[in-house]
DRENPA-3360 file (N, C-alpha, C; in nm, 2 decimals, always signed):
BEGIN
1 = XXXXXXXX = -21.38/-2.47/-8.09/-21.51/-2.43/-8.15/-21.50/-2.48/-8.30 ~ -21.59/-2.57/-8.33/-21.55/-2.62/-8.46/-21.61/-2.47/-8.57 ~ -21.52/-2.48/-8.66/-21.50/-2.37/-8.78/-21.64/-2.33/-8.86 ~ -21.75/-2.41/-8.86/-21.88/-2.38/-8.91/-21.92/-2.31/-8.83 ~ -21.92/-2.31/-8.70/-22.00/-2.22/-8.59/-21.92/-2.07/-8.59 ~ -21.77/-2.04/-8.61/-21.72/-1.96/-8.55/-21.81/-1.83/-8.64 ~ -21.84/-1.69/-8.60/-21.89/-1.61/-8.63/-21.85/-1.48/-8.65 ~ -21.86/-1.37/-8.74/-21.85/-1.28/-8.69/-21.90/-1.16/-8.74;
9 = XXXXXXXX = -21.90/-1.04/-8.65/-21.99/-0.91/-8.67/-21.91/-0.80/-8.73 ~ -21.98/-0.70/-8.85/-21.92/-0.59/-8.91/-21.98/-0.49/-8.83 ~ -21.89/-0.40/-8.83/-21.97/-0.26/-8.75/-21.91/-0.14/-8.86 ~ -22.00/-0.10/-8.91/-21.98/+0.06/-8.97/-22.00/+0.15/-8.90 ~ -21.91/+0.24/-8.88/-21.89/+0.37/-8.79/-21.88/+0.47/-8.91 ~ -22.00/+0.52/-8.89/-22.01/+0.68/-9.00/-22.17/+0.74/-8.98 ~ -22.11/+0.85/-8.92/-22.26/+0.93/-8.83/-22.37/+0.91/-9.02 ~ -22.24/+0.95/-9.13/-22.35/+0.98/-9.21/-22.37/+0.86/-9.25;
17 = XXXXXXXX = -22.40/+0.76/-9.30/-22.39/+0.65/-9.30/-22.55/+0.63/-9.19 ~ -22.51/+0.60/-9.09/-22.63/+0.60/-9.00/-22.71/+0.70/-9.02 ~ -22.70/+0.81/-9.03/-22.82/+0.88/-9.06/-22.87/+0.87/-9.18 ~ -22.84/+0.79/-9.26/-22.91/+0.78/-9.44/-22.87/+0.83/-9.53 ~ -22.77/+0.96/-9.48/-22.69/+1.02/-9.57/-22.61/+0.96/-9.71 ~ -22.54/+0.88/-9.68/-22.41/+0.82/-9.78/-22.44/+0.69/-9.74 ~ -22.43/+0.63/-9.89/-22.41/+0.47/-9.86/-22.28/+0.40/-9.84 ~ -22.31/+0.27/-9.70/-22.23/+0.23/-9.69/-22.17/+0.13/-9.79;
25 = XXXXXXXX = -22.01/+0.16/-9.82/-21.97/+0.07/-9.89/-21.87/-0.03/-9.82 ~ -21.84/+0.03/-9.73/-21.70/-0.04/-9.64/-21.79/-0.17/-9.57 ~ -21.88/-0.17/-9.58/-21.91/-0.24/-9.45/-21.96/-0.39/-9.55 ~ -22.01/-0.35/-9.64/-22.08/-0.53/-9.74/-21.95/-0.54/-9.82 ~ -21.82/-0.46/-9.82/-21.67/-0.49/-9.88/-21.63/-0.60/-9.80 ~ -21.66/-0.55/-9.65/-21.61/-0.64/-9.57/-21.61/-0.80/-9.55 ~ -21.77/-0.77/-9.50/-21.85/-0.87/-9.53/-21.86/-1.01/-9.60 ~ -21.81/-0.96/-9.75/-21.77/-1.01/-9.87/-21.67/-1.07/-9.81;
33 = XXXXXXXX = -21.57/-1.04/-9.82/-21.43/-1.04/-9.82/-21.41/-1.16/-9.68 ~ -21.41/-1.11/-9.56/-21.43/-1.24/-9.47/-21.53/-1.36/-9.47 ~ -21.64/-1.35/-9.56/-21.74/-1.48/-9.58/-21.64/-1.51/-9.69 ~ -21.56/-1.48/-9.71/-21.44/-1.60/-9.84/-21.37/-1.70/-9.73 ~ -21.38/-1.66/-9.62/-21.32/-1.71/-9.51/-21.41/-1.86/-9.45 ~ -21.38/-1.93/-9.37/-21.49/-2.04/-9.32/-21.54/-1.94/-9.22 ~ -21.60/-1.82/-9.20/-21.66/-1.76/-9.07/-21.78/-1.71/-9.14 ~ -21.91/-1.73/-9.07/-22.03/-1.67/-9.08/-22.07/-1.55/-9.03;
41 = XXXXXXXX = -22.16/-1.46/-9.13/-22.20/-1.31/-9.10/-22.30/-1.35/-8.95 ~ -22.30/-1.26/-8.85/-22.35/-1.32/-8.71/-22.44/-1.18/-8.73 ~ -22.36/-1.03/-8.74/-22.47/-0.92/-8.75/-22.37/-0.81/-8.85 ~ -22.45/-0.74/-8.91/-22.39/-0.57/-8.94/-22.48/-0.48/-8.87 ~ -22.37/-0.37/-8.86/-22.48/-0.28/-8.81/-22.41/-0.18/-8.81 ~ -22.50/-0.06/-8.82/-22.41/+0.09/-8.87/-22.42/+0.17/-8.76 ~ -22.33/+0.25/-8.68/-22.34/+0.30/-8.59/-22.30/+0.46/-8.61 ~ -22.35/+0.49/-8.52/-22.28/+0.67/-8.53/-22.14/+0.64/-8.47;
49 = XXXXXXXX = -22.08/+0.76/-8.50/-21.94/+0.79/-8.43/-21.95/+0.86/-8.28 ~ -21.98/+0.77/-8.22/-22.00/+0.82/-8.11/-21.95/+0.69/-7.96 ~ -21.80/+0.73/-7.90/-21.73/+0.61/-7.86/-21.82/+0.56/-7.75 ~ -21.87/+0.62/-7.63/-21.93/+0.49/-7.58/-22.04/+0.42/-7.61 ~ -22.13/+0.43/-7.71/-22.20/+0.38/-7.82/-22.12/+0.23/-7.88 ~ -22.01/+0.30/-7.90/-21.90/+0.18/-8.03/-21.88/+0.06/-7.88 ~ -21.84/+0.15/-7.80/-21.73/+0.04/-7.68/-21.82/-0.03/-7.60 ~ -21.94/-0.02/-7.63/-22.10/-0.10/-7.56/-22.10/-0.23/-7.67;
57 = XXXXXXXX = -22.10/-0.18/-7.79/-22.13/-0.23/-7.88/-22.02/-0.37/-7.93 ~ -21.88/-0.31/-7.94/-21.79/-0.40/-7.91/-21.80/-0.47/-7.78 ~ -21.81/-0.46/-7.65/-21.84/-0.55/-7.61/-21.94/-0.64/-7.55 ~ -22.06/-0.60/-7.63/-22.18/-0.68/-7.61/-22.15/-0.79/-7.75 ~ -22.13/-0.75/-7.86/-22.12/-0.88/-7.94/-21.98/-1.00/-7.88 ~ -21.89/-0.90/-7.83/-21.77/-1.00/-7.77/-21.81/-1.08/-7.67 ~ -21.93/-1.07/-7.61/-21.97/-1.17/-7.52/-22.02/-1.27/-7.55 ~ -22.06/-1.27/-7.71/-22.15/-1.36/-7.77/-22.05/-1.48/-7.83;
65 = XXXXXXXX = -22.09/-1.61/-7.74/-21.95/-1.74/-7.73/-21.89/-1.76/-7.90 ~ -22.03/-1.75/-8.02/-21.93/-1.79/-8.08/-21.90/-1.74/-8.18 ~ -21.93/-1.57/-8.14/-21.87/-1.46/-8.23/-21.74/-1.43/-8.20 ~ -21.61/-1.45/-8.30/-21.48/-1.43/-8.28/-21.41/-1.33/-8.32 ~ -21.50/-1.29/-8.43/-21.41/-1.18/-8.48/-21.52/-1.03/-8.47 ~ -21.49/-0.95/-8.43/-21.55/-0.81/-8.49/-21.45/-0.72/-8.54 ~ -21.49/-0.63/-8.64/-21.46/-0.60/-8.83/-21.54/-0.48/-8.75 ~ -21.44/-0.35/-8.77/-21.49/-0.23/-8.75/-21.49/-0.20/-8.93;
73 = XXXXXXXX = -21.54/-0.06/-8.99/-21.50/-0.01/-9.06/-21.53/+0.15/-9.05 ~ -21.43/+0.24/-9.02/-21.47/+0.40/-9.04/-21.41/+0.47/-8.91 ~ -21.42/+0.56/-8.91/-21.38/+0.61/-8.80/-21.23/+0.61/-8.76 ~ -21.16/+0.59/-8.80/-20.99/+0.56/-8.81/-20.89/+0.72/-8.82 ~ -20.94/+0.83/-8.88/-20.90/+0.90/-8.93/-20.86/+1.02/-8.79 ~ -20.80/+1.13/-8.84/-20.85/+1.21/-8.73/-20.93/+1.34/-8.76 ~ -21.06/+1.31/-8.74/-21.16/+1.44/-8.74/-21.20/+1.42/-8.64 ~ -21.21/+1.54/-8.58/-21.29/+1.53/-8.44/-21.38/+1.41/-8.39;
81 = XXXXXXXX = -21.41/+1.39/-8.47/-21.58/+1.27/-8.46/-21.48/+1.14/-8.47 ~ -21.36/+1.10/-8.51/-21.33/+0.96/-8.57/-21.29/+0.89/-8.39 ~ -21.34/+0.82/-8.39/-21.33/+0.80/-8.20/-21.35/+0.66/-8.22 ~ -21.34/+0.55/-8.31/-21.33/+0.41/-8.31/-21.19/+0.31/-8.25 ~ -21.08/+0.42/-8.29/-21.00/+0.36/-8.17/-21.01/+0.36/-8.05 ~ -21.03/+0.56/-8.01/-21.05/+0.51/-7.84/-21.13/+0.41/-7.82 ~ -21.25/+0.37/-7.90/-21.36/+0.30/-7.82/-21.31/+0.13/-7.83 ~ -21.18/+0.11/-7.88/-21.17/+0.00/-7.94/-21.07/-0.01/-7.83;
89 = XXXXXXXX = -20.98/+0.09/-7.83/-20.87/+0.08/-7.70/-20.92/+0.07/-7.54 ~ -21.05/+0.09/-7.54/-21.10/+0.11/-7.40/-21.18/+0.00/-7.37 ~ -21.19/-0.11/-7.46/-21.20/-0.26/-7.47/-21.14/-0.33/-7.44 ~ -21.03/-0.35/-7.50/-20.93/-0.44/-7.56/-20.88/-0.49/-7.47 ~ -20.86/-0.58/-7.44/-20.79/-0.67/-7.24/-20.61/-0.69/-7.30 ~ -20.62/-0.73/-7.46/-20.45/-0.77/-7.50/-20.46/-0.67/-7.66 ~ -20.33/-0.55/-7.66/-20.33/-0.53/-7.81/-20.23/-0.60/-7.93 ~ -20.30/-0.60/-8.05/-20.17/-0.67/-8.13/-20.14/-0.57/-8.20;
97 = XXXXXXXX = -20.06/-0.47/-8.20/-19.99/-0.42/-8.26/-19.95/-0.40/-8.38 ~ -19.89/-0.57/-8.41/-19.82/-0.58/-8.54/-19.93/-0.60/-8.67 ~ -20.06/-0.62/-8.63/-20.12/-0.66/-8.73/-20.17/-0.52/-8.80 ~ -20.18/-0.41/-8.69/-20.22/-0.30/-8.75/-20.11/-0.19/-8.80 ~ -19.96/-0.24/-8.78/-19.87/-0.17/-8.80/-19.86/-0.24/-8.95 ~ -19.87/-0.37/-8.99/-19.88/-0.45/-9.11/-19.90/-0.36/-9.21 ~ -20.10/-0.36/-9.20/-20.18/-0.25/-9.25/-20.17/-0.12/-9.30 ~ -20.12/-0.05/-9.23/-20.05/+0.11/-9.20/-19.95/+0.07/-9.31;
105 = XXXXXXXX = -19.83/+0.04/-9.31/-19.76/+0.02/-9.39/-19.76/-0.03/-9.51 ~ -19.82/-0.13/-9.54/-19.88/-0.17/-9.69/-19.95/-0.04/-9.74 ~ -20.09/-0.01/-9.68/-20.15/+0.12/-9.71/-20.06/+0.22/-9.73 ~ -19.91/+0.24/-9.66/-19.82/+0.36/-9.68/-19.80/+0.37/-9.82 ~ -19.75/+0.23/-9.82/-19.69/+0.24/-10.00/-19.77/+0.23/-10.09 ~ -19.94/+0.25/-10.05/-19.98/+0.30/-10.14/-20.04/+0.42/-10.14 ~ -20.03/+0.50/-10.02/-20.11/+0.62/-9.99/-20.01/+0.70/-9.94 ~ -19.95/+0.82/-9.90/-19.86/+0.87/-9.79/-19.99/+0.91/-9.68;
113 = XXXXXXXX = -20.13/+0.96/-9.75/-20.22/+0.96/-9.63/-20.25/+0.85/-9.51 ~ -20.20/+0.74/-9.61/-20.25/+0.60/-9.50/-20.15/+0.66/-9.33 ~ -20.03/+0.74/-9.32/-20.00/+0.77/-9.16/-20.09/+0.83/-9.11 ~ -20.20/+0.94/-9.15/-20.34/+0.95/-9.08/-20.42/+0.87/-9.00 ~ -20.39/+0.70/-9.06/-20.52/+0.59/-9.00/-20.46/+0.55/-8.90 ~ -20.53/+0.52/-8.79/-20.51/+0.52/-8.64/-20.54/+0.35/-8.61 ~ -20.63/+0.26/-8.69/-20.66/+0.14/-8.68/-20.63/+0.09/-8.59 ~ -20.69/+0.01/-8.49/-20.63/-0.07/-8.37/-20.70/-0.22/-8.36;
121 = XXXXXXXX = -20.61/-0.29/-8.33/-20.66/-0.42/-8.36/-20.57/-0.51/-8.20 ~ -20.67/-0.57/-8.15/-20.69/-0.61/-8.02/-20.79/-0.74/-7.95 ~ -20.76/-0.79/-7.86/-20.85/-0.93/-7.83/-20.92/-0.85/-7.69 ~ -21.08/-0.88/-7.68/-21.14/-0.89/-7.61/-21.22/-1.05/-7.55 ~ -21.18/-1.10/-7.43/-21.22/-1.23/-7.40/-21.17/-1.29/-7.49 ~ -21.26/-1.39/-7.60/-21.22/-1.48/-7.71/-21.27/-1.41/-7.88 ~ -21.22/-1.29/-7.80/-21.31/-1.19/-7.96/-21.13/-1.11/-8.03 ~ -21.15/-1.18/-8.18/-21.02/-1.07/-8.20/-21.14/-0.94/-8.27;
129 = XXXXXXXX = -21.08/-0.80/-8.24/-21.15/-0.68/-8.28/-21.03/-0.60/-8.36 ~ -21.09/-0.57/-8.49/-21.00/-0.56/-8.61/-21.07/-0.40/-8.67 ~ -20.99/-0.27/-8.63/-21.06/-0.16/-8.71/-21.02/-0.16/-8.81 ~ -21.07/-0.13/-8.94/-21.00/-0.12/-9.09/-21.12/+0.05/-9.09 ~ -21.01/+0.12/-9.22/-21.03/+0.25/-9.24/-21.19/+0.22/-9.32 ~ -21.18/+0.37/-9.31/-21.35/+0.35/-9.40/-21.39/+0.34/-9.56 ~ -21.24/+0.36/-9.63/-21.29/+0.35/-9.76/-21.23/+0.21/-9.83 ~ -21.37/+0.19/-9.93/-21.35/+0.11/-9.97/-21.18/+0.03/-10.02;
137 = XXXXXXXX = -21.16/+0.15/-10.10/-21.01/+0.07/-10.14/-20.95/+0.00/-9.99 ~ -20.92/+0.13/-9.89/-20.85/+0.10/-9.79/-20.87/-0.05/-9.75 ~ -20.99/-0.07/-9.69/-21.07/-0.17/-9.66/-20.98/-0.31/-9.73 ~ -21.00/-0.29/-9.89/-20.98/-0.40/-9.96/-20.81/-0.43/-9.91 ~ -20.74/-0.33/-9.89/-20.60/-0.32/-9.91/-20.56/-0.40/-9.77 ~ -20.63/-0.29/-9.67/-20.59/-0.36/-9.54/-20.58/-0.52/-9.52 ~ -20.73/-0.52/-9.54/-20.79/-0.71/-9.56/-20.67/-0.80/-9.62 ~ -20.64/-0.73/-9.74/-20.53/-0.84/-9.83/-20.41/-0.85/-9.71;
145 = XXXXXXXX = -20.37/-0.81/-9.64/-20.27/-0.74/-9.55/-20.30/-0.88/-9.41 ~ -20.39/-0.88/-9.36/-20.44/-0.97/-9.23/-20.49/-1.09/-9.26 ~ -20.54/-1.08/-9.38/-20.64/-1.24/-9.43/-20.51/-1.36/-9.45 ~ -20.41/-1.35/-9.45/-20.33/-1.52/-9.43/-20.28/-1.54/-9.28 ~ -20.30/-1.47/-9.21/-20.29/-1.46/-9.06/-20.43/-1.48/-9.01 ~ -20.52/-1.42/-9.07/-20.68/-1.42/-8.93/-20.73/-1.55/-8.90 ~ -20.74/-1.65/-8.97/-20.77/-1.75/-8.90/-20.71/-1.81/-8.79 ~ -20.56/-1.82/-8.80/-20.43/-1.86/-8.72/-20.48/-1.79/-8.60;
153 = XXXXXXXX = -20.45/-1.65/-8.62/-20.50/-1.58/-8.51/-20.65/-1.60/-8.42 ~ -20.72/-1.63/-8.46/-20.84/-1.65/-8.43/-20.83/-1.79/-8.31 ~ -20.78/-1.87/-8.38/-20.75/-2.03/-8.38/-20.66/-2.00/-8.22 ~ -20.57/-1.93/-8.20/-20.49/-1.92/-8.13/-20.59/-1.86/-8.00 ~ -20.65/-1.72/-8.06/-20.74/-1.64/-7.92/-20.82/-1.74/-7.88 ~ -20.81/-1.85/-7.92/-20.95/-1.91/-7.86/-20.88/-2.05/-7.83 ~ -20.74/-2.10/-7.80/-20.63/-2.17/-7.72/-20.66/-2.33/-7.81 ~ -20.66/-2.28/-7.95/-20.59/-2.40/-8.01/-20.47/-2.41/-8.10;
161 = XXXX = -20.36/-2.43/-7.97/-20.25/-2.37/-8.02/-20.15/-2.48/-8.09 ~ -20.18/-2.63/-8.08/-20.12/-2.72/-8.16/-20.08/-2.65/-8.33 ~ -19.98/-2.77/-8.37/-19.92/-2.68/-8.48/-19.96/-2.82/-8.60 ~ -20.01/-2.81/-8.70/-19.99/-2.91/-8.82/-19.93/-2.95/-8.87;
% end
């Protein structure tokens, strides 16, 4: 898939957030941050915390050919309500592990809260699906953490695996 077409969708998970309550900031952090990338914004959209909602949602945009990447943000933590992994785990056909164990760890050394975040990051069909936590800094931290890898990775989920 040539690199102008490849796409992809942010999803904010935060009941308040969708209800109008609190502005989102995680989700146009994101946004930002991967359009520095050659990938185009395809959708955002703010969801409640509510997993089979999320796990409909991830995989209706993962069907879309030349959306590659979906960019969670929120829902990571554990309160009752934070259910973006299950819904991400209850997707996912292959998990990658290391990319979210990466994350967790950089965020350790800067947080000891970061062992709370649950993030899961995983390929559905030709979709990589990447949770990052809900707060801004996080977000930025995580990102710095996966962004010299995501394209490679991307490049790879979708079987162009020659080397340069």
């Amino acid at each position: 898939m040539p690199e102008q077409t490849r796409k992809f969708v942010v999803m904010t998970i935060s009941d308040s957030c969708y209800a109008g309550k609190r502005e989102d900031a995680g989700g146009p952090l994101l946004i930002q941050q991967i359009e520095s990338l050659p990938l185009v914004l395809y959708e955002h959209l703010v969801l409640p915390d509510e997993e089979q909602f999320i796990a409909h949602s991830l995989k209706e945009y993962a069907a879309v050919p030349e959306v590659c990447l979906i960019a969670t943000t929120g829902g990571t933590g554990i309160s009752p309500r934070d259910v973006t992994p299950e819904a991400t785990l209850s997707v996912i056909e292959r998990p990658l592990p290391g990319m979210a164990e990466a994350m967790r760890q950089y965020s350790l050394n800067q947080t000891p809260f970061a062992m709370l975040s649950r993030q899961v990051v995983g390929v559905i069909r030709q979709t990589l699906i990447i949770n990052f936590p809900g707060s801004p800094k996080a977000v930025n931290e995580c990102f710095q953490v996966i962004q010299p890898v995501l394209l490679h990775t991307i490049d790879l989920i979708r079987g162009k695996t020659e080397h340069s």
